[in-house]
C-alpha positions in Angstrom: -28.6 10.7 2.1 -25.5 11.3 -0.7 -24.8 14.3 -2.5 -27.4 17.4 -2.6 -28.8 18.7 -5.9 -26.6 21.9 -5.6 -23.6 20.3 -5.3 -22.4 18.1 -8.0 -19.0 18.5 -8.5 -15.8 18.8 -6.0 -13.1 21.1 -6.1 -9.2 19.4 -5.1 -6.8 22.0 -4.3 -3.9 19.5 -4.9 -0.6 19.6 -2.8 0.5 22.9 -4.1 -0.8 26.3 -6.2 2.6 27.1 -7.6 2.9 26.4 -11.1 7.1 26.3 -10.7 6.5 23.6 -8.1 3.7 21.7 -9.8 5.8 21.5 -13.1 8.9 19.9 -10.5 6.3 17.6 -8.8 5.3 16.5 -12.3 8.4 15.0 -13.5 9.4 13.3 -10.0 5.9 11.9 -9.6 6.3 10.4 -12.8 9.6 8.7 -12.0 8.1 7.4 -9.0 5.7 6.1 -10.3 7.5 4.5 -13.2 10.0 2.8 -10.9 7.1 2.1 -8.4 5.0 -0.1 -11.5 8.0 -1.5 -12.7 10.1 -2.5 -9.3 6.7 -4.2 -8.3 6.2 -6.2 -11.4 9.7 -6.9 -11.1 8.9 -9.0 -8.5 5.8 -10.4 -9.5 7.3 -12.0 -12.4 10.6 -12.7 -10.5 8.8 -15.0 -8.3 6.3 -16.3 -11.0 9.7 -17.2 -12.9 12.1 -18.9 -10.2 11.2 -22.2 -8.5 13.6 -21.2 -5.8 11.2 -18.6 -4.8 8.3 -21.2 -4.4 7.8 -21.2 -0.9 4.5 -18.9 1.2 7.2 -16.0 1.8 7.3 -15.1 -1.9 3.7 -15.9 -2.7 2.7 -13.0 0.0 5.5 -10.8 -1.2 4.6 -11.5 -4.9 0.6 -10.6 -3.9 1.9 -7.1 -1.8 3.9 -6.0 -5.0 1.3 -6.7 -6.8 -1.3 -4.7 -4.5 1.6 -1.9 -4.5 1.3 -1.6 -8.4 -2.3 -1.4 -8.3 -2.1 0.8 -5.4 0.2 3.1 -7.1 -1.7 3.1 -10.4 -5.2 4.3 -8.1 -3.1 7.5 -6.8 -0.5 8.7 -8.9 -2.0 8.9 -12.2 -4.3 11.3 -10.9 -1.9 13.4 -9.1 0.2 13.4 -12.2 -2.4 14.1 -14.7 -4.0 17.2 -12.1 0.3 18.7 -12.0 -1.2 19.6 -15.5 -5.0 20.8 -15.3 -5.3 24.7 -13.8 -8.6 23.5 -12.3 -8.5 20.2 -10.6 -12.2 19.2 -10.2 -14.0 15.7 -9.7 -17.7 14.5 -9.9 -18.9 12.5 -6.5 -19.3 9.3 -8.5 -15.4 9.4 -9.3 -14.8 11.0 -6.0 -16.3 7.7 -4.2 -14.5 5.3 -6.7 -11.3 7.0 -5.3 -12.4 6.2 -1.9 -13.2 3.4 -2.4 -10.5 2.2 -4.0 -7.7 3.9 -2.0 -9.2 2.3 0.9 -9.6 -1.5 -0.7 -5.9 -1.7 -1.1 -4.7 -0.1 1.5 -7.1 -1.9 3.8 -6.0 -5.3 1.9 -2.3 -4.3 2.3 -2.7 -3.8 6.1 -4.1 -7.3 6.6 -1.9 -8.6 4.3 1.2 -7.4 6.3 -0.3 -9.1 9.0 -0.3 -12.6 7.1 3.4 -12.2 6.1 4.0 -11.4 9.9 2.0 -15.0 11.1 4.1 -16.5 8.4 7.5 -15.2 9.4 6.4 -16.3 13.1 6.2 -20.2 12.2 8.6 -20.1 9.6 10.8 -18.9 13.0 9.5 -20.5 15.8 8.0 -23.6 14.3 10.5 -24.7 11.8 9.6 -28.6 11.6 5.8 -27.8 11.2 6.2 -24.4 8.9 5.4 -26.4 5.6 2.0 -28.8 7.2 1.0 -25.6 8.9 1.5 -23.4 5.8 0.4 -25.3 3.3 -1.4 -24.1 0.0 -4.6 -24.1 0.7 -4.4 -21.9 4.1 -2.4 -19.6 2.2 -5.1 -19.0 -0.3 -7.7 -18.9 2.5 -5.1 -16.3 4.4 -5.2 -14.2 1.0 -9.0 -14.4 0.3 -9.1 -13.5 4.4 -6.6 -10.1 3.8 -8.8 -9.0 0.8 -11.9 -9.5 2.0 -11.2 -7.6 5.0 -10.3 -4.7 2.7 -13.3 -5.1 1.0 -15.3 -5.0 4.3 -13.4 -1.5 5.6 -13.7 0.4 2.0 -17.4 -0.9 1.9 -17.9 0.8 5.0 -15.8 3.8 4.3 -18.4 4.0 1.2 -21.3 3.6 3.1 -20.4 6.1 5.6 -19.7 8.9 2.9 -23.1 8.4 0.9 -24.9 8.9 4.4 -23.5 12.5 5.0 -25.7 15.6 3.4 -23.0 18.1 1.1 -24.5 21.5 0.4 -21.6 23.3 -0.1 -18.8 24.3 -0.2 -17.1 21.9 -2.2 -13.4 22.5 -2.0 -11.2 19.8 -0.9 -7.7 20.7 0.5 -6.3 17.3 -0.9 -4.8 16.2 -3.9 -7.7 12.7 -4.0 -11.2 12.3 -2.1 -10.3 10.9 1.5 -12.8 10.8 4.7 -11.3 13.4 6.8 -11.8 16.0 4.0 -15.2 14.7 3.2 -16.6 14.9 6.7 -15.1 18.7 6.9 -17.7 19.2 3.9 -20.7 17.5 5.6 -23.9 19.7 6.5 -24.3 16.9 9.0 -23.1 16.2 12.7 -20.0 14.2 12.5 -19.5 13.3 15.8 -20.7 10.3 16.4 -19.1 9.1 12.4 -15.9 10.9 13.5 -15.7 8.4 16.3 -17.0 4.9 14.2 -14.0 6.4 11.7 -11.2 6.7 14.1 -12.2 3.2 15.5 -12.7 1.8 11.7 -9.5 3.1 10.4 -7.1 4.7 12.7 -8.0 1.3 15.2 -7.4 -0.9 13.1 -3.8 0.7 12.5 -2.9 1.2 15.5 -3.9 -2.3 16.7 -2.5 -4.0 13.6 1.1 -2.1 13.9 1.4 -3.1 18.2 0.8 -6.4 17.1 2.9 -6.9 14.2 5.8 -4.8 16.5 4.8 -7.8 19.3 5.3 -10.6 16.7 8.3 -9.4 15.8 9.6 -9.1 19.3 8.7 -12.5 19.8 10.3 -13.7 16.5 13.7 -11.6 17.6 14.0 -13.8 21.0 13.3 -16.8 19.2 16.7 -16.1 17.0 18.7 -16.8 20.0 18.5 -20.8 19.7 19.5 -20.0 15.6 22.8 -21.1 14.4 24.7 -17.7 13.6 24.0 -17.6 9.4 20.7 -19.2 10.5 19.9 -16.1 12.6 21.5 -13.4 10.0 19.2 -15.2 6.7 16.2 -14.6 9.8 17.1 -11.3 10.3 17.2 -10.3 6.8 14.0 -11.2 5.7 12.6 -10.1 9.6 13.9 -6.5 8.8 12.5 -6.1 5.4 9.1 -6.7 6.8 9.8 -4.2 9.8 10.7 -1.5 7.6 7.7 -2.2 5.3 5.6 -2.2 8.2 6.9 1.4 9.4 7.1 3.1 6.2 3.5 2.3 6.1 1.9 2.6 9.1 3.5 5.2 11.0 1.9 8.0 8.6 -1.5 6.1 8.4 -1.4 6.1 12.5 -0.5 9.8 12.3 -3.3 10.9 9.8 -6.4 8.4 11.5 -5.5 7.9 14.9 -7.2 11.7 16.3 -10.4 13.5 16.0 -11.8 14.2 12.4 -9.2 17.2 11.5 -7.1 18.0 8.6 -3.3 19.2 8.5 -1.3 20.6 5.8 0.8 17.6 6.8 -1.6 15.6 5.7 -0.9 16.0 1.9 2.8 14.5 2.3 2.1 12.0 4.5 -0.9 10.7 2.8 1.8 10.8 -0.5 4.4 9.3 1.4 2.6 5.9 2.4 0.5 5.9 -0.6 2.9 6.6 -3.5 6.7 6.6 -2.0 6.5 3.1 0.5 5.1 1.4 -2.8 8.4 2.4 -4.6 10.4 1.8 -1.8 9.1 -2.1 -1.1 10.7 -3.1 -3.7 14.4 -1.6 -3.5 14.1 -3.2 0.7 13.4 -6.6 -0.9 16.5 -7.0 -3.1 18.4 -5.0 -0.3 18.2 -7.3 2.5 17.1 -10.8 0.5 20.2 -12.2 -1.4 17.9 -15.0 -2.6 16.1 -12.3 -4.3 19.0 -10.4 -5.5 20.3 -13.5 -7.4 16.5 -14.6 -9.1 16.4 -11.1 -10.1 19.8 -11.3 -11.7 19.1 -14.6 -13.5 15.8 -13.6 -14.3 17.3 -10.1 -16.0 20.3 -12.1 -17.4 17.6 -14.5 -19.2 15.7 -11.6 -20.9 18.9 -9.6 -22.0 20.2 -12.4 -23.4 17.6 -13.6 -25.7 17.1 -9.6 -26.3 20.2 -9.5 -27.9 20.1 -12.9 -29.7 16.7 -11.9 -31.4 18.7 -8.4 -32.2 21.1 -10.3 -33.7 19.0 -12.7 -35.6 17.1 -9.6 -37.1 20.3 -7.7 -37.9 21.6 -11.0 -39.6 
């Protein structure tokens, strides 16, 4: 039915009224965000750039930093630019774009985990056949598969929130326009799309996360035929992909996998796995992958050198 007449602009409360803390959480959500962009370009062009770092692995880390940057860039300049503003308010239109959007690539990022997990598991356990079974084209197809999916969940998510009836009121205790809060606001029975969004989003987390934990399990026994650096290089890139998967999921679990109900928690945990894990993907990468570490290194050696040369030649 969408948005009544009366009603045709929403109030966000943000994470906090203090004006001492909001100046505080202005400057370290701009750092965060700054090293967020830049550590996930950093490995964009880090792979784009090294032929070492050709194989599926670092195409699916390369399209999760990627999806991290965007995914940063959707949140955090709004929560930065609101620290600012002494009334936070937001039409519906803009309030379903961030909906929408917050929901595309975090949906695509779920699935996408998934696909670096399947390709972890025959890298592992199938060795001989890792490079005819992961070739090109099912990576692409894999991809398209991850963001589509997204597209499917946020489509629905969208769906679901121009069915419900707002007449007021139209304060929101978030700092961006998610479904919990939304369905609080509805003049509608939410029942029934309580349920349909537990299953929709906090299922598909919870399923998602016990299998990727399985896969791993089965990955970890599989190490126990591996020569010993064989089974520490496993490890490495193995427990990268466990910590992603934890730092993102457990909070998502935590805010979907209930009844439609909202939790001061909420705030920080919907902060932590939407604006912290993106900074933090990048800094586990270079910490456990020495192959990596070393691109990065040449990569950064490259730039500084000819930035000094070209200094040089302009000085001269």
């Amino acid at each position: 039915m969408g948005l009544s007449n009366n009603v045709t602009e929403l109030f966000l409360l943000g994470l906090t009224q203090d004006l001492d803390v909001q100046n505080a959480l202005f400057v370290m959500f701009l750092l965060t965000y700054i090293v967020s962009v830049v550590g996930n370009l950093l490995i964009v062009m880090t792979i784009i750039a090294s032929p070492s770092l050709g194989s599926p692995m670092y195409f699916f880390l390369a399209c999760l930093s990627f999806i991290d940057a965007v995914y940063s860039t959707t949140i955090s300049p709004v929560l930065i630019v609101d620290f600012l503003c002494d009334k936070k308010t937001i039409s519906f239109p803009a309030c379903m774009g961030q909906l929408f959007t917050d929901h595309l690539f975090g949906g695509t990022e779920i699935f996408l985990l998934v696909v670096m997990a399947y390709d972890r598991y025959v890298a592992i356990c199938k060795p001989l056949h890792y490079l005819t079974i992961m070739n090109w084209q099912v990576c692409i197809l894999l991809l398209v598969v991850a963001v589509t999916a997204g597209f499917v969940h946020s489509v629905f998510q969208i769906l679901v929130a121009y069915s419900l009836l707002f007449c007021g009121p139209n304060i929101i205790d978030h700092f961006f326009c998610d479904m919990y809060p939304l369905l609080e606001l509805a003049h509608t029975d939410t029942y029934f799309i309580g349920l349909t969004e537990v299953a929709n989003g906090g299922g598909i987390c919870m399923v998602v996360f016990i299998l990727l934990l399985i896969s791993s399990g089965v990955i970890l026994i599989s190490l126990k035929t591996y020569s010993q650096e064989g089974r520490h290089k496993a490890l490495s890139t193995c427990s990268s992909h466990i910590a992603m998967v934890i730092l993102f999921f457990v909070p998502c679990i935590f805010i979907y996998v209930r009844p439609v109900s909202n939790f001061p928690i909420d705030k920080f945990l919907t902060v932590f796995y939407s604006v912290i894990t993106p900074m933090l993907n990048p800094f586990i990468c270079m910490l456990r992958n020495s192959e990596m570490r070393n691109a990065i290194e040449k990569l950064l050696g490259k730039k500084l050198t000819i930035f000094i040369i070209g200094g040089v030649s302009v000085l001269m």
